[in-house]
MIMARMAR-883613 format. One record per residue: x, y, z of N, C-alpha, C in turn. Coordinates in steps of 0.1 Angstrom, whole numbers, padded with zeros to 4 digits, always signed. Layout:
N
XYZXYZXYZ ...
//
This chain:
360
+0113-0255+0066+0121-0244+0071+0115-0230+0069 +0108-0227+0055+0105-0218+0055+0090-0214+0061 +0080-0225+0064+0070-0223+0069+0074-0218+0088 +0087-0226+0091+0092-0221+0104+0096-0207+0105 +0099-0203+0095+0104-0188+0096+0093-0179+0096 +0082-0182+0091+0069-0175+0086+0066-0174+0100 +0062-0189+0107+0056-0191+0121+0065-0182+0130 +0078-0180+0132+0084-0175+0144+0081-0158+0137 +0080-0156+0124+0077-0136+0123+0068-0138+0131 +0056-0142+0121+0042-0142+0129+0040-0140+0143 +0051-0150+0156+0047-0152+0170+0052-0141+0172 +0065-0138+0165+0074-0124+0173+0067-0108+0173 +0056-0113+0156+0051-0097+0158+0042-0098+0168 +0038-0113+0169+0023-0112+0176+0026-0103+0189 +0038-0112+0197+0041-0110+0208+0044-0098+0210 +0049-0088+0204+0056-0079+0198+0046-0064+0201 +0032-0068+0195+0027-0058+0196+0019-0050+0207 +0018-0055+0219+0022-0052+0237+0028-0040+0238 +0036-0038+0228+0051-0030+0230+0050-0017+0222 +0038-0017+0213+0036-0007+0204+0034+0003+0208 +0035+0018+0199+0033+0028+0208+0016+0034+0211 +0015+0042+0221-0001+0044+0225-0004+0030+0227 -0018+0036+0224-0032+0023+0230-0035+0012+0217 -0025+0019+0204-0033+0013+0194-0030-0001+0193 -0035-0011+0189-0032-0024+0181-0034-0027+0166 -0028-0039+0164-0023-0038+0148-0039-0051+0147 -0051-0049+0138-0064-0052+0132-0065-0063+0122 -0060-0074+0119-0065-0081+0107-0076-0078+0100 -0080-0069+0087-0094-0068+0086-0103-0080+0085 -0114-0075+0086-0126-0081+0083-0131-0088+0073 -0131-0103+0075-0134-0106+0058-0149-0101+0054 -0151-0100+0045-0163-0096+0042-0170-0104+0024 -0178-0106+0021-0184-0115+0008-0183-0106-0007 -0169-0101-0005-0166-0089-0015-0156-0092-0025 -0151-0106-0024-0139-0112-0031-0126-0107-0030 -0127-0100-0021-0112-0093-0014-0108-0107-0001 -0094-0111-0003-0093-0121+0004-0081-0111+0014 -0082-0114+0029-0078-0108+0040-0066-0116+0044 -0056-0112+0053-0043-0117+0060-0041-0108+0071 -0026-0116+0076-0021-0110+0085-0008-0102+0079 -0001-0091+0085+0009-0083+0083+0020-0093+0078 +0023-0102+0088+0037-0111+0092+0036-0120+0079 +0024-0122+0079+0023-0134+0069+0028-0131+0056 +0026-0120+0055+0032-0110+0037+0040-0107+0036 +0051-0105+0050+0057-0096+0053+0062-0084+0052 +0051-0077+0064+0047-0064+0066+0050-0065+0079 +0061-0057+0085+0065-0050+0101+0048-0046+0103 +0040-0053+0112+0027-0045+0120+0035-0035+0128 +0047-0039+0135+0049-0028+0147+0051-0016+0138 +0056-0011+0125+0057+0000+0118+0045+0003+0115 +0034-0001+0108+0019+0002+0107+0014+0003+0113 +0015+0000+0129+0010+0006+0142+0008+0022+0145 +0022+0026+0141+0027+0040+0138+0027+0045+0132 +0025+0041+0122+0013+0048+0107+0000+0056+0114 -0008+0043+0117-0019+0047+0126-0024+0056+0135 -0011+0054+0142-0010+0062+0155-0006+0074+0150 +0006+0078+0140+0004+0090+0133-0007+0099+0126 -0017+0091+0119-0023+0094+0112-0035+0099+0119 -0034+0093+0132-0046+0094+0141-0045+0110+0148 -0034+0111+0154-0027+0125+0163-0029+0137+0151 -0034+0133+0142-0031+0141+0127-0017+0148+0122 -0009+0138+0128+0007+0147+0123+0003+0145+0105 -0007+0138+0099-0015+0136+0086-0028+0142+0089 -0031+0149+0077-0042+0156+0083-0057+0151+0073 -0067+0150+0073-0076+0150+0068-0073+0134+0054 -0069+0126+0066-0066+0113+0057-0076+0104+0062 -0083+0099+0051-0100+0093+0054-0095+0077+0053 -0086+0070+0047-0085+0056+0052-0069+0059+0042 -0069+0041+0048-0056+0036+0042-0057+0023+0039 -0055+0013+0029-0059+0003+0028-0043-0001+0023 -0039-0017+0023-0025-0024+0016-0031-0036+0016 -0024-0042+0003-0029-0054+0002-0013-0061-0005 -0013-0069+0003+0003-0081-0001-0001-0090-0009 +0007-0098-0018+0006-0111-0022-0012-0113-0026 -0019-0104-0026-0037-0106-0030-0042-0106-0017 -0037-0103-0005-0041-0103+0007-0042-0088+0009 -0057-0081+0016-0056-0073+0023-0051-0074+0039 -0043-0067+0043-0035-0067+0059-0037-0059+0063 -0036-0047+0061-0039-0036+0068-0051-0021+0066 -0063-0023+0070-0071-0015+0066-0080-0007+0076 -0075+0007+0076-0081+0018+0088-0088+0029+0079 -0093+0035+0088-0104+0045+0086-0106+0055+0093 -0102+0067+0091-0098+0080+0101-0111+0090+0099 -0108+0098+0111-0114+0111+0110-0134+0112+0108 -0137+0097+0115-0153+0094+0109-0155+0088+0104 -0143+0084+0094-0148+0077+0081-0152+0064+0086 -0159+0053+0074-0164+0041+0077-0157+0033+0062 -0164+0019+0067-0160+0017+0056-0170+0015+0041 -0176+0017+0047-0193+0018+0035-0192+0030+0029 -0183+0039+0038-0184+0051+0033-0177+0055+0015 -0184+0063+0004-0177+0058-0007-0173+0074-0016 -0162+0077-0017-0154+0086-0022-0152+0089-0036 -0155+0102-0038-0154+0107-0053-0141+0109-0059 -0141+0101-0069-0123+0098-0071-0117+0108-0076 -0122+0118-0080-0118+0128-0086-0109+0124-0100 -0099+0131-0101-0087+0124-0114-0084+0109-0113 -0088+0106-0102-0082+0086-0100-0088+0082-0107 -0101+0087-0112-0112+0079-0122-0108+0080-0135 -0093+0088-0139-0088+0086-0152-0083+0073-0153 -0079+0064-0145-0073+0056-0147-0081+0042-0149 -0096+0046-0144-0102+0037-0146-0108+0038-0164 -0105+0055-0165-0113+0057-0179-0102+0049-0186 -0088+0051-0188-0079+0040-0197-0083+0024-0192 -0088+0022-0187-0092+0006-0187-0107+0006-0192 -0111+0014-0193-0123+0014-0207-0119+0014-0214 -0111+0018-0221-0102+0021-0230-0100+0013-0237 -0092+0002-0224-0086-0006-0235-0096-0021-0234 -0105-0023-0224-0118-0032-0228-0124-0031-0242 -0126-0019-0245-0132-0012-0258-0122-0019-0267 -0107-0016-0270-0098-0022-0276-0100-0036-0278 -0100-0043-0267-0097-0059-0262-0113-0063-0270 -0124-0062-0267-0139-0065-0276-0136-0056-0290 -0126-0045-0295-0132-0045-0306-0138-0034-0312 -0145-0027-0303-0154-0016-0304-0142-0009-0310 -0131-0006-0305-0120+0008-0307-0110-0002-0314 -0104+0004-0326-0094-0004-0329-0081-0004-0326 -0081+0000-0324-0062+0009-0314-0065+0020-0312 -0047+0025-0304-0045+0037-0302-0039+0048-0307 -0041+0042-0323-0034+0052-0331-0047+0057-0339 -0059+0054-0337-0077+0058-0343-0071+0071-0341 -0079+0079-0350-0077+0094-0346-0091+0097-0337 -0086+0110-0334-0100+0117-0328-0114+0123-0336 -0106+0125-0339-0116+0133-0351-0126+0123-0361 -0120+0116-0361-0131+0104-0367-0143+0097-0362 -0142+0103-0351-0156+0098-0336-0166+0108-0340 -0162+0123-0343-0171+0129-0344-0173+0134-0358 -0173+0131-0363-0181+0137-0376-0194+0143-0380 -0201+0137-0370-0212+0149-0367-0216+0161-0367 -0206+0163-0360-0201+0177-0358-0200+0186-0374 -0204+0196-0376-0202+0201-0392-0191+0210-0393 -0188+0215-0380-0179+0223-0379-0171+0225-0367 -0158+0222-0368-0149+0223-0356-0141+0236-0358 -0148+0241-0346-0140+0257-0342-0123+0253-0341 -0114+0266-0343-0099+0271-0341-0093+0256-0348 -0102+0253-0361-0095+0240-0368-0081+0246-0371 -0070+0230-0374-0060+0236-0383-0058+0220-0381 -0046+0218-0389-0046+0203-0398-0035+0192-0384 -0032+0208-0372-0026+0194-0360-0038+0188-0357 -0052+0189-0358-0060+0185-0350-0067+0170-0356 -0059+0169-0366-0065+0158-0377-0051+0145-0374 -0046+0151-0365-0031+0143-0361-0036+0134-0350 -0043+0137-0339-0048+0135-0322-0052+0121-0326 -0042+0116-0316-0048+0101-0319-0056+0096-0304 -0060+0085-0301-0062+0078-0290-0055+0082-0277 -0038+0075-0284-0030+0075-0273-0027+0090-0273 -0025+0104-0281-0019+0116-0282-0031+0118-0264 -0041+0116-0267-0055+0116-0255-0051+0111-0241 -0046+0098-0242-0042+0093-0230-0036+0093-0229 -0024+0100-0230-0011+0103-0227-0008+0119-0224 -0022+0127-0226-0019+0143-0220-0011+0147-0234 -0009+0147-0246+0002+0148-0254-0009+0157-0270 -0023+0154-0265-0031+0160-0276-0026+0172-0282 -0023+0184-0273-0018+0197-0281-0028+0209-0277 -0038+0206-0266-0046+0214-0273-0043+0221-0261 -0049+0238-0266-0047+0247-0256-0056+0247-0242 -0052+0244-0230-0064+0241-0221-0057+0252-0207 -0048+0253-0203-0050+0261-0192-0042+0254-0183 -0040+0255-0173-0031+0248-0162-0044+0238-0151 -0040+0233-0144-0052+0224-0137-0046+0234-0121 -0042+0244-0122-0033+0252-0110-0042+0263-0112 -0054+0266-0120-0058+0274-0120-0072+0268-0116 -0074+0261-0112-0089+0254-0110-0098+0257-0118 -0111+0270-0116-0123+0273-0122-0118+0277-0135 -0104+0282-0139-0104+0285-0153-0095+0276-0164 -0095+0268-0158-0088+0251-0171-0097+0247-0176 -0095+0241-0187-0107+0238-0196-0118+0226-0192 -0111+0220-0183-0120+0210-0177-0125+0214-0166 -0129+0225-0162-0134+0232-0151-0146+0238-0162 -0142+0247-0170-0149+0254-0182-0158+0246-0189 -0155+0233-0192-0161+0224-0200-0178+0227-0194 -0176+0218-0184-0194+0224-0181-0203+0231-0180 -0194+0245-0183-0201+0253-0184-0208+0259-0195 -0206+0246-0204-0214+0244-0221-0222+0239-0224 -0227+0240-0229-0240+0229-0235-0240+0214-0238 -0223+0216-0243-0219+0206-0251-0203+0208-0247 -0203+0199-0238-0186+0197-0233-0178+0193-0244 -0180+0182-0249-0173+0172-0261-0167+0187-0270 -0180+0191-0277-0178+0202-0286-0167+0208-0285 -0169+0211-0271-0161+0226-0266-0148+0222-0264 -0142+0207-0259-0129+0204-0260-0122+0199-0276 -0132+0194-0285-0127+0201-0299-0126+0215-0303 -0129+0221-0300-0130+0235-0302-0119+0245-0300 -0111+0240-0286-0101+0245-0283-0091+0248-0292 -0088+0257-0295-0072+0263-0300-0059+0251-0294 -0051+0252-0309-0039+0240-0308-0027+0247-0298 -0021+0244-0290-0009+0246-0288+0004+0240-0293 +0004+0225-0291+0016+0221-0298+0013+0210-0306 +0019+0205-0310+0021+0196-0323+0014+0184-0316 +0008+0173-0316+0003+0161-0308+0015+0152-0308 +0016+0149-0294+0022+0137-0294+0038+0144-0283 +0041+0158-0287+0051+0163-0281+0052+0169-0271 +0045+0174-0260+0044+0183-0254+0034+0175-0240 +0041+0172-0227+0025+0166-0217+0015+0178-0210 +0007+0180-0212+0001+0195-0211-0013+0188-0205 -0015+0188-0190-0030+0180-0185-0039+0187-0189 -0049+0177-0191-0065+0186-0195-0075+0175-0186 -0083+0184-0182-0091+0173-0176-0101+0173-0187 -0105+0178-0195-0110+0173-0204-0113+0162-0214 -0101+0156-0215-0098+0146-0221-0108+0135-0218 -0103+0133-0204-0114+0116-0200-0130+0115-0209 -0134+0126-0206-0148+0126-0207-0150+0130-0219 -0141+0134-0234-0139+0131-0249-0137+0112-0251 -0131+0111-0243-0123+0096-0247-0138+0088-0240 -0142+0090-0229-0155+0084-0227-0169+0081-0236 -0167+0094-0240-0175+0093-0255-0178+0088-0263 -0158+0086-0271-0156+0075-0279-0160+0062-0278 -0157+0057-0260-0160+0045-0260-0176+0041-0260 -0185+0054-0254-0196+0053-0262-0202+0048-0273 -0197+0058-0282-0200+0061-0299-0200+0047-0305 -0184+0043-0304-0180+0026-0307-0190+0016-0304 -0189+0018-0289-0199+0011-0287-0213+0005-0290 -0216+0013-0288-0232+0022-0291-0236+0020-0277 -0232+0022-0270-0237+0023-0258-0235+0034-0244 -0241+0037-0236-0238+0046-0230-0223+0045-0221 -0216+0055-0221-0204+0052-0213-0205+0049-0201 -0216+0046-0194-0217+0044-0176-0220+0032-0180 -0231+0026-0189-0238+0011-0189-0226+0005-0195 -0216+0010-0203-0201+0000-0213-0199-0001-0195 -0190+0005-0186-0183+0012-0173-0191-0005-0166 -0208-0002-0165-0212-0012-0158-0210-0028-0161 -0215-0026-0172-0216-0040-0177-0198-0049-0174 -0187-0041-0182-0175-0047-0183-0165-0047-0176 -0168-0037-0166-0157-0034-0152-0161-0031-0138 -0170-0026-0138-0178-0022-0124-0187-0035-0120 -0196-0037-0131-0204-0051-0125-0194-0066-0124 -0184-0069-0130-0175-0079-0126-0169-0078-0111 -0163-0070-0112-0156-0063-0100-0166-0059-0087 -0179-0062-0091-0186-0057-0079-0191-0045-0072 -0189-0039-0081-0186-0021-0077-0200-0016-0080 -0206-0011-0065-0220-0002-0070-0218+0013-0068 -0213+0020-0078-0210+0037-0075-0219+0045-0069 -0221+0054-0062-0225+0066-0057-0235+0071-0068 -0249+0062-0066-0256+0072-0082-0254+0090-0079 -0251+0097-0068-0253+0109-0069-0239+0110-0076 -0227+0108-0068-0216+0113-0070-0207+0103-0080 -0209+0092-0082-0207+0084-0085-0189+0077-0077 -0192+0080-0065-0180+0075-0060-0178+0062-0054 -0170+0056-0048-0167+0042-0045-0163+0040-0032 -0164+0026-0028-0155+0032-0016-0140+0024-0014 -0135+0025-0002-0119+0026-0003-0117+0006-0011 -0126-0003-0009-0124-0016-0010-0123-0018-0023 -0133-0006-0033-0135-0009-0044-0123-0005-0053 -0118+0008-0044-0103+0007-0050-0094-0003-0056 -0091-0008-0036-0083-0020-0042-0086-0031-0049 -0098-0033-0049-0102-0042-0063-0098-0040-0077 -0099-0027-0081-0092-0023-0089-0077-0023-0092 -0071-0016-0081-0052-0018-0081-0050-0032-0081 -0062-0045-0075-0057-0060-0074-0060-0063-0089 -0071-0062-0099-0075-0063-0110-0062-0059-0116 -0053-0049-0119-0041-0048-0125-0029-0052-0122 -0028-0052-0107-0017-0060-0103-0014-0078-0108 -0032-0079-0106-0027-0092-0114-0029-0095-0128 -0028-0086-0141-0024-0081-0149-0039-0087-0157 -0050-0077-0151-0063-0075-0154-0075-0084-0150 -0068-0094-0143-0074-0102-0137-0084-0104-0126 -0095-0112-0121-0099-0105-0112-0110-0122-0106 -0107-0125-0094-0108-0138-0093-0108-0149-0105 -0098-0148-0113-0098-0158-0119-0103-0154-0134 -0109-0141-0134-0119-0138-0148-0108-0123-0154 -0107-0130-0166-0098-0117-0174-0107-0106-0178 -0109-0093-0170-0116-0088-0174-0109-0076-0183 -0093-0074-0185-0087-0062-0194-0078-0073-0197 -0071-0074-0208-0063-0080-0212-0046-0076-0207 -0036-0085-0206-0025-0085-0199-0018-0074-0208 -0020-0074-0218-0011-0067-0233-0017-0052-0225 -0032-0050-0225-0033-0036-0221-0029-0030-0210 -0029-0041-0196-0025-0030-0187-0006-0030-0184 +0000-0039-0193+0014-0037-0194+0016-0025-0201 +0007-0024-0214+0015-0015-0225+0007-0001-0219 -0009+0001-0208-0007+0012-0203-0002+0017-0192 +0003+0008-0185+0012+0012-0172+0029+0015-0175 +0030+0019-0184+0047+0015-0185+0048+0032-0195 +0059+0038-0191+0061+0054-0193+0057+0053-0206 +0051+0064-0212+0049+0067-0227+0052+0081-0231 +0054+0090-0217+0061+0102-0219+0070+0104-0205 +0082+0112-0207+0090+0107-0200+0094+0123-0194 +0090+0121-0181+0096+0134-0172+0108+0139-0164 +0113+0151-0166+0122+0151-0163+0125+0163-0151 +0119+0155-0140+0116+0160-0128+0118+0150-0115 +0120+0157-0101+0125+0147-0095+0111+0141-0086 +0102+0140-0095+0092+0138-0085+0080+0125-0092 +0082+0125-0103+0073+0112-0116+0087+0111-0124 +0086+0099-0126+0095+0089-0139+0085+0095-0152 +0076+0094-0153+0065+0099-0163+0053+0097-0162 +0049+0093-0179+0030+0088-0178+0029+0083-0185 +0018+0071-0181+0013+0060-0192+0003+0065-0200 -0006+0056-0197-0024+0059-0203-0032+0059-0190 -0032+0069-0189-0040+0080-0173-0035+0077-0165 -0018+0070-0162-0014+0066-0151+0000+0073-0146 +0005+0074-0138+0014+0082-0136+0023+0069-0126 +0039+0070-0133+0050+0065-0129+0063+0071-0117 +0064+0065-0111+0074+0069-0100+0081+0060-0092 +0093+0067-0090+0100+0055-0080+0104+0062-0066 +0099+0051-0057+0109+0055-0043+0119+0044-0042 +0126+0056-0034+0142+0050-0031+0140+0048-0013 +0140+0032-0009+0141+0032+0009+0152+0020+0009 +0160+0031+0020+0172+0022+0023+0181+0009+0012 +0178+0027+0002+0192+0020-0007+0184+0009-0017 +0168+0008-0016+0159-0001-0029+0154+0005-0036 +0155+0006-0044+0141+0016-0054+0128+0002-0059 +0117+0011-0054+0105+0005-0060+0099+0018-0066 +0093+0009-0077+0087+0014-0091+0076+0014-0085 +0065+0027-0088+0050+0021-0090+0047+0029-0100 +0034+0026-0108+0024+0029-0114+0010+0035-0103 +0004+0044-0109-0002+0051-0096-0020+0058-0102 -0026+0057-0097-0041+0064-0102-0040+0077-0086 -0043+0089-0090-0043+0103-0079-0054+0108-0085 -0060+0115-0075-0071+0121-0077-0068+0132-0063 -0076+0146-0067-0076+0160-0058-0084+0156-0050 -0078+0159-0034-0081+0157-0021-0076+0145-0015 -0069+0134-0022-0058+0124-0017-0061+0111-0020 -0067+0109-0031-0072+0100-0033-0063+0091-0046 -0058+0083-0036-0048+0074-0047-0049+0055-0045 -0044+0056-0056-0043+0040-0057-0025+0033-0061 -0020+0037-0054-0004+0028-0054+0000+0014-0057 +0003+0008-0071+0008-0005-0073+0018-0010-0080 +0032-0014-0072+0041-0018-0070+0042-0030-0075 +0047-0034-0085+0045-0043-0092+0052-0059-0090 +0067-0054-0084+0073-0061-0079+0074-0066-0064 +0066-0057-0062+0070-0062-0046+0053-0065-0040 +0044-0068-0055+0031-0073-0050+0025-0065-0040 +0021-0051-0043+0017-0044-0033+0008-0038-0039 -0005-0032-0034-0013-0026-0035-0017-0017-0023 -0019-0002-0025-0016+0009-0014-0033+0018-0020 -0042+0020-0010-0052+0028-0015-0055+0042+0001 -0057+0052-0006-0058+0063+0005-0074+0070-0001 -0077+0074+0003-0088+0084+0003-0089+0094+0015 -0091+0109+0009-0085+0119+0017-0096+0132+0013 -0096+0140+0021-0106+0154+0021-0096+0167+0019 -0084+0165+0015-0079+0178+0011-0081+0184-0001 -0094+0188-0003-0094+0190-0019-0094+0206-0024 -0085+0205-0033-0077+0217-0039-0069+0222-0032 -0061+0214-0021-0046+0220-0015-0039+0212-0027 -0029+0225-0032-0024+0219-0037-0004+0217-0032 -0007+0220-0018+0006+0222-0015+0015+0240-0014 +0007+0244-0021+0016+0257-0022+0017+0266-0012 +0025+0272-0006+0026+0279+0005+0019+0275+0018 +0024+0258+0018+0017+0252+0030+0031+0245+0035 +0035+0247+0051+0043+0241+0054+0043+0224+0051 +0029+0218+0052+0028+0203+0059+0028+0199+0044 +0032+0207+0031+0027+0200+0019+0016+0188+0020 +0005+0190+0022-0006+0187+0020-0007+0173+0011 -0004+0180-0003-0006+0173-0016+0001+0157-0016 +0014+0161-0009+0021+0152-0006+0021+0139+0007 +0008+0142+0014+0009+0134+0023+0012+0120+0022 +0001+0112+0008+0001+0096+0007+0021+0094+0003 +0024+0100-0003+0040+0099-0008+0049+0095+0001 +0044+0104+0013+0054+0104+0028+0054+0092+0032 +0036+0091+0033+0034+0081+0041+0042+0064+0037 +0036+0063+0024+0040+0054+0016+0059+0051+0015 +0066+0062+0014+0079+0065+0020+0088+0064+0030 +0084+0066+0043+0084+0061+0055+0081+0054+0068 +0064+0045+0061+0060+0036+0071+0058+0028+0063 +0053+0026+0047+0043+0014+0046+0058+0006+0037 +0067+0014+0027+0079+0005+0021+0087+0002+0030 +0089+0011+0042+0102+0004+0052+0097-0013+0063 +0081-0009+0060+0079-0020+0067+0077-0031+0062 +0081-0032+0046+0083-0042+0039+0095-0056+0048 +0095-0065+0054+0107-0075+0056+0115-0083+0041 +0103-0086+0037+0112-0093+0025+0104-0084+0010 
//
């Protein structure tokens, strides 16, 4: 009965899509020797005729400068386009989305050993150091998680000011690491979510140090070479497939054909709020991950989310087996005094084509 229900979606979207608007048609991707396994819309149950119109939106640019879109159902990729030039070889600098990969070093480092938890302080990595500038005894507090939670304390600047936040500044040292110990405290650790882009690339360190190994060769060896992922030696970006390798690697709770490559304990305990916001736009933040819910037609779904400047996000919905990957060229709009809120495109989108076209 139920394989009959599957067969008549299936013939109705098939038949169905004749009827779609413009010239476009709805694409099964392409399989390809990447361990990404491919579907149809119907089959997952995904309305193609609504992602038609995704398409066809995104194409007219009522979306503007949105470089692909990728979903993946049930471990199936269904629906995957490529705008404005883009290809699919082509491979994108994640910007902030690469924090989220840094908490899954994180917690590999954890899982083997190197790091012992997330209550290690910071300051115990470097000892090297003979002297840490604007000391005071909050800074002997900063734990792991105070780091991956945005909750360190330390005084950094807005990420709204671009060239003058401390992770803008940082490079402009000799010694980045140094210079984000160095900072002056603001608030107490653990209390206050105050973004630093500095952080990742302290915490990267760490997983260095522990290691004894370089943070790109730990990155290679334990998550990028399983997963398949050959980065951008210049930029070191990826492209949109290697995303969802990643959002599928968590969705199935670190898994990744079959091979545990992060343990189930870490991406539960870092995807799930650990600071709690009180705004109508994030539920909160994990460990480099940011929580939110949409509300369509009276459902709320939860996701856990990796964002990065210029549109580059990774959406995974936990319950409803979804994986959502965008990559985008708007970098540094940040919405402000822009009619089309910019910043906000993948949210809309995700909001009014890709959850309503959920069936079941």
């Amino acid at each position: 009965m139920r394989l009959s229900a599957l067969f008549i979606s299936i013939l109705i979207s098939t038949l169905i899509i004749s009827c779609a608007p413009g010239n476009l048609i709805y694409k099964i991707p392409d399989i390809k020797n990447d361990g990404i396994k491919t579907g149809f819309a119907a089959e997952t149950g995904l309305d193609s005729i609504k992602l038609i119109k995704m398409t066809e939106d995104i194409s007219n640019n009522i979306f503007i400068n949105i470089h692909s879109v990728l979903i993946s159902r049930y471990n199936k990729l269904i629906y995957e386009e490529y705008f404005n030039g883009y290809k699919m070889e082509d491979k994108h600098e994640l910007r902030s989305a690469a924090k989220s990969l840094g908490s899954a070093l994180v917690g590999i480092s954890i899982d083997k050993g190197f790091i012992k938890g997330t209550d290690q302080k910071l300051l115990n990595f470097f000892g090297y150091y003979p002297v840490i500038n604007n000391y005071d005894k909050r800074k002997d507090k900063i734990s792991i998680k105070h780091m991956l939670t945005m909750t360190a304390g330390f005084e950094c600047g807005k990420i709204m000011d671009n060239m003058n936040s401390c992770g803008a500044q940082m490079y402009n040292h000799l010694d980045p690491i140094k210079y984000i110990l160095d900072l002056p405290m603001r608030n107490e650790p653990g209390e206050v979510f105050d973004y630093n882009d500095g952080t990742p690339t302290v915490l990267m360190a760490m997983v260095g140090i522990s290691s004894n190994m370089q943070a790109g060769k730990f990155q290679d060896q334990y998550l990028y070479g399983p997963l398949g992922i050959k980065p951008d030696p210049q930029n070191l970006g990826i492209t949109s497939r290697d995303m969802l390798k990643f959002g599928l690697l968590y969705i199935n709770k670190g898994k990744w054909n079959g091979q545990q490559i992060i343990s189930k304990e870490w991406v539960e305990e870092s995807t799930k709020i650990s600071y709690k916001f009180d705004n109508p736009y994030n539920d909160g933040y994990g460990y480099f991950w940011w929580i939110r819910t949409f509300e369509v037609n009276g459902k709320k779904h939860q996701t856990y989310y990796a964002a990065g400047n210029g549109g580059q996000y990774i959406f995974i919905f936990p319950e409803s087996e979804l994986v959502i990957v965008f990559t985008g060229g708007n970098y540094n709009d940040y919405g402000f005094m822009n009619k089309r809120e910019i910043v906000l495109q993948p949210f809309k989108i995700v909001n009014n084509y890709i959850l309503p076209a959920l069936i079941n």
